[in-house]
Backbone as JSON, one array per atom type, in Angstrom:
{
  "sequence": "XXXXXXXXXXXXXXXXXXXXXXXXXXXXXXXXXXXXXXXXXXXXXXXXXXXXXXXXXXXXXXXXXXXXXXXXXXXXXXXXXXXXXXXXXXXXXXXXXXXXXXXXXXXXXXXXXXXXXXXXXXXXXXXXXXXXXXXXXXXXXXXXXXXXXXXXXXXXX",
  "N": [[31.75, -12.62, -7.39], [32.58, -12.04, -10.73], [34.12, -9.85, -12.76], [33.41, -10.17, -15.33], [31.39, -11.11, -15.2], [29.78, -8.64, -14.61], [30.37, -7.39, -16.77], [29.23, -4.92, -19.59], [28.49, -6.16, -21.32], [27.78, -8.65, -20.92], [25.65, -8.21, -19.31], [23.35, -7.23, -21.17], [23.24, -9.31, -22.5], [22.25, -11.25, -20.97], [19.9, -9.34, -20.19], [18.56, -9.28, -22.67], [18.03, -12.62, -23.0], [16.56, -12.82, -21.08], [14.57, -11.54, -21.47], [13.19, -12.6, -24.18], [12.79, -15.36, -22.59], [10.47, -14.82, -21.52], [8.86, -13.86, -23.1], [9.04, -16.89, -24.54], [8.62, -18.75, -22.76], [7.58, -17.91, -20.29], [5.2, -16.95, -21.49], [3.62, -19.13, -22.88], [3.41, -20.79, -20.44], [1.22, -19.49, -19.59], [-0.38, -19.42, -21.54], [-0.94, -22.52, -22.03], [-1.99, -22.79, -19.08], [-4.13, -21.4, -19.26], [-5.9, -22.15, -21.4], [-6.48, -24.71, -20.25], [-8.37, -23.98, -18.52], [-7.82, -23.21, -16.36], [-6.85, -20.79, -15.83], [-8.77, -16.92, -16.96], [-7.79, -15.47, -18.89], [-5.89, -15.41, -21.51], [-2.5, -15.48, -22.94], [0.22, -13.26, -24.64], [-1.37, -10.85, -23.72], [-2.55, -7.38, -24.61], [-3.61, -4.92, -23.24], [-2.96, -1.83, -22.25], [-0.25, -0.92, -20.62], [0.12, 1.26, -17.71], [2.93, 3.93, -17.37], [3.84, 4.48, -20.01], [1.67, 3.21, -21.74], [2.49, 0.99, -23.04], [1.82, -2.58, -24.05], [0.67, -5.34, -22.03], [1.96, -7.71, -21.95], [4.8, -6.83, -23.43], [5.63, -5.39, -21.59], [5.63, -7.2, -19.59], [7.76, -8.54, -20.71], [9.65, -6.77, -20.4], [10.33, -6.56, -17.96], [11.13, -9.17, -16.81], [13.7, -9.37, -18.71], [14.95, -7.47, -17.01], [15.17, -9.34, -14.44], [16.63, -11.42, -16.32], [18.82, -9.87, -15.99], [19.42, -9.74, -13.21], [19.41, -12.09, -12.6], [21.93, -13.13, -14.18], [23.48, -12.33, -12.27], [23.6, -13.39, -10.05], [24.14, -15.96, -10.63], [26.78, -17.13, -10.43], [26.74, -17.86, -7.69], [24.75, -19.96, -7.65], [24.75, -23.42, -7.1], [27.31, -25.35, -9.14], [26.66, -28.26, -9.21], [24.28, -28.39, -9.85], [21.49, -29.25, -12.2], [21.33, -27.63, -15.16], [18.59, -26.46, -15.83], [16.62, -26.96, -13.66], [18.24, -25.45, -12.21], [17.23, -22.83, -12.88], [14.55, -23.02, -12.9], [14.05, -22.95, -10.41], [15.01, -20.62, -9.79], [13.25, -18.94, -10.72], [10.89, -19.6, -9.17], [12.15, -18.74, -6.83], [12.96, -15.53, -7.06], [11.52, -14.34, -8.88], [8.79, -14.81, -8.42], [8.55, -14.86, -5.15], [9.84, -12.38, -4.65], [6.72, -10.76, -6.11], [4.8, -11.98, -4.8], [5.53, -11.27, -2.14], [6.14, -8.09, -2.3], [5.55, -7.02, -4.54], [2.72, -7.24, -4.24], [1.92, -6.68, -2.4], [2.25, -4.19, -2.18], [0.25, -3.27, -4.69], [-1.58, -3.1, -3.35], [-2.54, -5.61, -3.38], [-3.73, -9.27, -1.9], [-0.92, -10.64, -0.28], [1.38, -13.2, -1.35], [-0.77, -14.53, -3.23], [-3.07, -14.42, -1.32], [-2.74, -16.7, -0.02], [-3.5, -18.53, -0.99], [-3.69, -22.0, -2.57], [-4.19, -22.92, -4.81], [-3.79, -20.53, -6.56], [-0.87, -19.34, -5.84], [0.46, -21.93, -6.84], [-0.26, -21.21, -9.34], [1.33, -19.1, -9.74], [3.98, -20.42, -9.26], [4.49, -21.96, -11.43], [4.25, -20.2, -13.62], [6.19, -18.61, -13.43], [7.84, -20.01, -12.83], [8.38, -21.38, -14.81], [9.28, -19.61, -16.72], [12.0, -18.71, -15.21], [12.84, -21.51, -15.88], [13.31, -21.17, -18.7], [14.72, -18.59, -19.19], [17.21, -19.46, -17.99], [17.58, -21.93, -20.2], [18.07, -20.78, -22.26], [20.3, -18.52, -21.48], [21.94, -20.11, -21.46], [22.62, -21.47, -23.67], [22.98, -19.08, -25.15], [25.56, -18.06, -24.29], [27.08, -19.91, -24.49], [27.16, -19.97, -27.16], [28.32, -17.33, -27.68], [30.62, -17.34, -26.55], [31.66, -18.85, -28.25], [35.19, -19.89, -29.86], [36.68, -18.05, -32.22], [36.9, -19.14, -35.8], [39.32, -20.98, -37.18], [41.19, -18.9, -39.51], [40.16, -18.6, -43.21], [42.09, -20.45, -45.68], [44.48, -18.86, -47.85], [43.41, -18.7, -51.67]],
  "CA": [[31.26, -12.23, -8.7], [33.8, -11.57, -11.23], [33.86, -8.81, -13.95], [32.94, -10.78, -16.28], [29.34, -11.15, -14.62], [29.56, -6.75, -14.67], [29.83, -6.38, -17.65], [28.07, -4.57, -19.96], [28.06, -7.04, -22.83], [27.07, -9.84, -20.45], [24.18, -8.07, -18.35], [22.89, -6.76, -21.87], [23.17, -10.61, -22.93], [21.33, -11.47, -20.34], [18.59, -8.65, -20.15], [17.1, -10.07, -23.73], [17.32, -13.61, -22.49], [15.07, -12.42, -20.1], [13.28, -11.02, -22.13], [12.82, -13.77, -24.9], [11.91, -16.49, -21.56], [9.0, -14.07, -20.98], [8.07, -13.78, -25.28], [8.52, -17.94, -25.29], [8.16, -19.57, -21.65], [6.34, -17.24, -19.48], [3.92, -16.7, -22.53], [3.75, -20.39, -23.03], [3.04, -21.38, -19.48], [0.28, -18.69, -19.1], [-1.34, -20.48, -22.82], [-1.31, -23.53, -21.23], [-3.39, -22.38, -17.81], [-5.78, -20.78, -20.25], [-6.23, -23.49, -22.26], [-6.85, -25.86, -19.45], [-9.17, -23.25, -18.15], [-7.11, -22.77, -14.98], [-6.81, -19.38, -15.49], [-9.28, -16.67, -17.73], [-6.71, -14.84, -19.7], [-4.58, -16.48, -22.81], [-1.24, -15.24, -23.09], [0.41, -11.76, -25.12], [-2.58, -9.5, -23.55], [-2.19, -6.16, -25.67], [-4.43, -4.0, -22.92], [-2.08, -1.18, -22.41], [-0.06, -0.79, -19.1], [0.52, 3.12, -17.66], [2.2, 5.26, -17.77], [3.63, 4.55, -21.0], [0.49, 2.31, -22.4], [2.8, -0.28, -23.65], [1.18, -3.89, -24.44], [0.96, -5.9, -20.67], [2.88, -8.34, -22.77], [5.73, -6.52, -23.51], [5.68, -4.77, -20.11], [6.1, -8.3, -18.57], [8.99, -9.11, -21.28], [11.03, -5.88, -20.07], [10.59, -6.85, -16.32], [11.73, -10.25, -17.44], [14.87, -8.56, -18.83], [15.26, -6.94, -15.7], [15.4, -10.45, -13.74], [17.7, -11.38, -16.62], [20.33, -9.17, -15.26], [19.67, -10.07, -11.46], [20.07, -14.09, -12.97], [23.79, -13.16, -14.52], [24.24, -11.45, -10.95], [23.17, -14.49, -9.06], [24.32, -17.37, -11.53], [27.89, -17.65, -9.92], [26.45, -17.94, -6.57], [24.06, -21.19, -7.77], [26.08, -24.47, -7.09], [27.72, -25.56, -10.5], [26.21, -29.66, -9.61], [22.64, -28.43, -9.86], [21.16, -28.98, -13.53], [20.76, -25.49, -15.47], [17.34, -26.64, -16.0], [16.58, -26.93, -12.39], [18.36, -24.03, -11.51], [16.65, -21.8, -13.8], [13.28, -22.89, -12.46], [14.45, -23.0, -8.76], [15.21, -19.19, -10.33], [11.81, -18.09, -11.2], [10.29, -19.49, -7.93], [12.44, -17.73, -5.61], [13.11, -14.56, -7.25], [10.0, -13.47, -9.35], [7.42, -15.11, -7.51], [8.58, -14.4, -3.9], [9.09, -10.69, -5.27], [5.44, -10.4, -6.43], [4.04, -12.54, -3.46], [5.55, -10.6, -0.79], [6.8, -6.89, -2.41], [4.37, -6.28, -5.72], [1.19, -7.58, -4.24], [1.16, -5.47, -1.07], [2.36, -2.59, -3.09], [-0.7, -2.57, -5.15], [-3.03, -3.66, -2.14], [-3.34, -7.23, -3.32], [-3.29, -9.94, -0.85], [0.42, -11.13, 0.12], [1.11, -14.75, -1.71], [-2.17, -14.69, -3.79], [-4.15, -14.49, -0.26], [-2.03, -18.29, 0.78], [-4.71, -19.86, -1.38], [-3.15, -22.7, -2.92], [-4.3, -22.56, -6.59], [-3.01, -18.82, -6.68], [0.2, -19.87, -5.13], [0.91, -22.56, -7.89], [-0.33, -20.85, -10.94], [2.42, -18.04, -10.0], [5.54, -21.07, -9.18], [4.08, -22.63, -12.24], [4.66, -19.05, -14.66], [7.29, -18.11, -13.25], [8.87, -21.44, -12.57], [8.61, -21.68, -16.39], [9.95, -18.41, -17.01], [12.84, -19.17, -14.7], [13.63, -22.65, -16.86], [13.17, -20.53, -20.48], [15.74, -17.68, -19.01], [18.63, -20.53, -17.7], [18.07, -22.25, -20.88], [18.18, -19.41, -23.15], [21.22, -17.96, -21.03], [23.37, -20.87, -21.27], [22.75, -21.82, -25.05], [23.7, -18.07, -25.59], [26.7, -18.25, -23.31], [27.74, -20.77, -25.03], [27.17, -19.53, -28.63], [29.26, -16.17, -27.8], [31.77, -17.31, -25.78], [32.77, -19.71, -28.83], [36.22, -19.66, -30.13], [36.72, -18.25, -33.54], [37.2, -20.19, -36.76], [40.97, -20.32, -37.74], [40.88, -18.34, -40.8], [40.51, -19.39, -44.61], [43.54, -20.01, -46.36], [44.67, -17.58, -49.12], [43.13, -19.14, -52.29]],
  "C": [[32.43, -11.71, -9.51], [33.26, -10.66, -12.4], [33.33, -8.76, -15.17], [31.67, -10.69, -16.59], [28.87, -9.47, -15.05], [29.17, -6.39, -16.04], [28.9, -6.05, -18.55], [27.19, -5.38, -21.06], [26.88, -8.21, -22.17], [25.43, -9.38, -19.62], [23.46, -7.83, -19.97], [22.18, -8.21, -22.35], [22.04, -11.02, -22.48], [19.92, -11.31, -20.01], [17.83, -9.15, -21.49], [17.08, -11.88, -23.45], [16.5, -13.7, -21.7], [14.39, -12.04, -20.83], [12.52, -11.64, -23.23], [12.4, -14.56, -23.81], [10.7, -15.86, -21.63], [8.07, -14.45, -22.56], [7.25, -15.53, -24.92], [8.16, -19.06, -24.05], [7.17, -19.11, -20.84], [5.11, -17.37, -20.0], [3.12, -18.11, -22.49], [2.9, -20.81, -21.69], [1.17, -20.76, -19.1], [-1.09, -19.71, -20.65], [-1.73, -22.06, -22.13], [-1.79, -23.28, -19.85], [-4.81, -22.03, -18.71], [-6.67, -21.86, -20.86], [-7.03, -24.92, -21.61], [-7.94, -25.18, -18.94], [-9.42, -23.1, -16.88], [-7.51, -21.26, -15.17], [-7.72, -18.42, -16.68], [-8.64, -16.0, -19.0], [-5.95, -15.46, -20.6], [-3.19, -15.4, -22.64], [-1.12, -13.85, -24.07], [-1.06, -11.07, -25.33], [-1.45, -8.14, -23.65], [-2.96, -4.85, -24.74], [-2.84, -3.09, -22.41], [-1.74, -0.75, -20.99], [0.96, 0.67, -18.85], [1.97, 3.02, -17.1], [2.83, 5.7, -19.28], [2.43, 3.72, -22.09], [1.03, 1.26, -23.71], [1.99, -1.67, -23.18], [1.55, -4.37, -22.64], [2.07, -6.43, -21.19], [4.58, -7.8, -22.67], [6.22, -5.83, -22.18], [6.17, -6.02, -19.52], [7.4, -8.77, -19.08], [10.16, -8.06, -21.15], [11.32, -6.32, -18.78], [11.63, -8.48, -16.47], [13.52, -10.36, -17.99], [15.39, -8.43, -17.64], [15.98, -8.26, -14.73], [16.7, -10.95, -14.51], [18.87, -11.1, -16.13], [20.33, -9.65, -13.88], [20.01, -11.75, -11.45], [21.49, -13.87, -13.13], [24.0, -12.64, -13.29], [24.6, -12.48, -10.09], [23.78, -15.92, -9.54], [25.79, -17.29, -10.69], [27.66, -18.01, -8.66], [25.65, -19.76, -6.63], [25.22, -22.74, -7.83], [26.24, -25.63, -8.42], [27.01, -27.48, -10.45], [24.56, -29.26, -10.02], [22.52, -27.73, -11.66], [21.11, -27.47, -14.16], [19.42, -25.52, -15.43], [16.71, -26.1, -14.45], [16.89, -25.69, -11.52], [17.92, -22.85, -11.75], [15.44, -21.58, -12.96], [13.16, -22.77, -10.99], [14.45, -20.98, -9.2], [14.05, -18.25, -9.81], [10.88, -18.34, -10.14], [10.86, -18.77, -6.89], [12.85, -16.17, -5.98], [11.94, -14.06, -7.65], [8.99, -14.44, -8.81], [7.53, -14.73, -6.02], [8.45, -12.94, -3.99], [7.46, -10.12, -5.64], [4.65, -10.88, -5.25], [4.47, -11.38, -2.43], [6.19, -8.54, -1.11], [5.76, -6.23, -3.17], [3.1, -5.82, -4.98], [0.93, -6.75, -2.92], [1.37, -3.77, -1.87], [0.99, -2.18, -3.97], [-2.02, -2.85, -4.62], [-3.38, -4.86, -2.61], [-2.89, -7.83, -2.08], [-1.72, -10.72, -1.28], [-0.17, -13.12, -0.65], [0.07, -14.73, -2.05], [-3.25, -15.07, -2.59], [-3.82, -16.14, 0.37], [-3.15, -19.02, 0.14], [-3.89, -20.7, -2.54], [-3.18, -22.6, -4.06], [-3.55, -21.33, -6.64], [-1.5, -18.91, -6.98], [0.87, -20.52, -6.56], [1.07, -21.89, -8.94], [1.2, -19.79, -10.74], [3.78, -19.15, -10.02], [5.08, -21.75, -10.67], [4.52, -21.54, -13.64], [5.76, -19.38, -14.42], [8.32, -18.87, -12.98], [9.84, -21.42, -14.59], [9.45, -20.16, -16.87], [11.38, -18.72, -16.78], [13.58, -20.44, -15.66], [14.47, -22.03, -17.92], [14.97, -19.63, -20.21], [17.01, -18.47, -19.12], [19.02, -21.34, -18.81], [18.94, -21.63, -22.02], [19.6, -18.92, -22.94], [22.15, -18.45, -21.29], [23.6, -21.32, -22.94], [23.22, -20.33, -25.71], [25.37, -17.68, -24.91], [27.49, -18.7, -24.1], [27.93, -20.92, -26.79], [28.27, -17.95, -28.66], [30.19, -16.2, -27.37], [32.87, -18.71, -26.86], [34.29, -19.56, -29.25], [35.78, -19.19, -31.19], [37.3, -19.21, -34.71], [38.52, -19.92, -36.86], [40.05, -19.86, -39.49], [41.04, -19.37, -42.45], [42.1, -19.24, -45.19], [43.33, -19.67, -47.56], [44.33, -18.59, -50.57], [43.97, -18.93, -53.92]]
}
């Protein structure tokens, strides 16, 4: 990992591309389950989550953040032939879905892996897959917008 990855500019970078994937992919993926009438819930739910009684929504777009930073931690480690696309969503299935399957969901007495029932299972690699894409794209089109060169300057008129 080089210093680069540390610092503060770049994890910061990172923490709102996480946090925009969540606003426009996570959100997105969860509209489309609803919609299909996979799942009962539509997308930016506003019920208020403790123990500050911020929006679920935005609660899921700070955690999102959060992953952000553990993506710039992890992104030098991912092997530079594998698409960003791909690696994004390879991302969001093994980090935030294995995390909630096997760490969240016993923590708040749910069943481990949505109880191994297959629908369950999906709908979460299916968010969070999409989440995972949104973040890697997001990350690298900002990467690549801040890390441009500057203009040579105007000449004296």
């Amino acid at each position: 990992m080089t210093d680069a990855a540390l610092s503060p500019r770049n994890l910061a970078l990172h923490f709102a591309c996480g946090f925009l994937a969540v606003l426009l992919f996570h959100q997105a993926a969860i509209f489309l389950l609803n919609i299909s009438g996979i799942i009962p819930n539509g997308p930016y739910q506003t019920r208020p989550i403790p123990p500050f009684g911020v929006p679920a929504f935005l609660n899921q777009a700070f955690w999102g953040g959060v992953w952000g930073i553990v993506y710039a931690l992890v992104r030098s480690r991912i092997p530079a032939a594998l698409p960003v696309a791909l690696a994004g969503f390879l991302f969001g299935i093994v980090g935030p879905t294995f995390f909630g399957w096997f760490v969240l969901a016993p923590l708040r007495g749910q069943p481990v892996a949505g109880g191994f029932q297959l629908s369950n299972m999906l709908r979460g690699i299916f968010i969070n897959g999409s989440y995972g894409l949104g973040l890697a794209l997001i990350a690298h089109a900002a990467r690549s917008f801040v890390t441009r060169p500057e203009p040579p300057p105007l000449p004296d008129a």
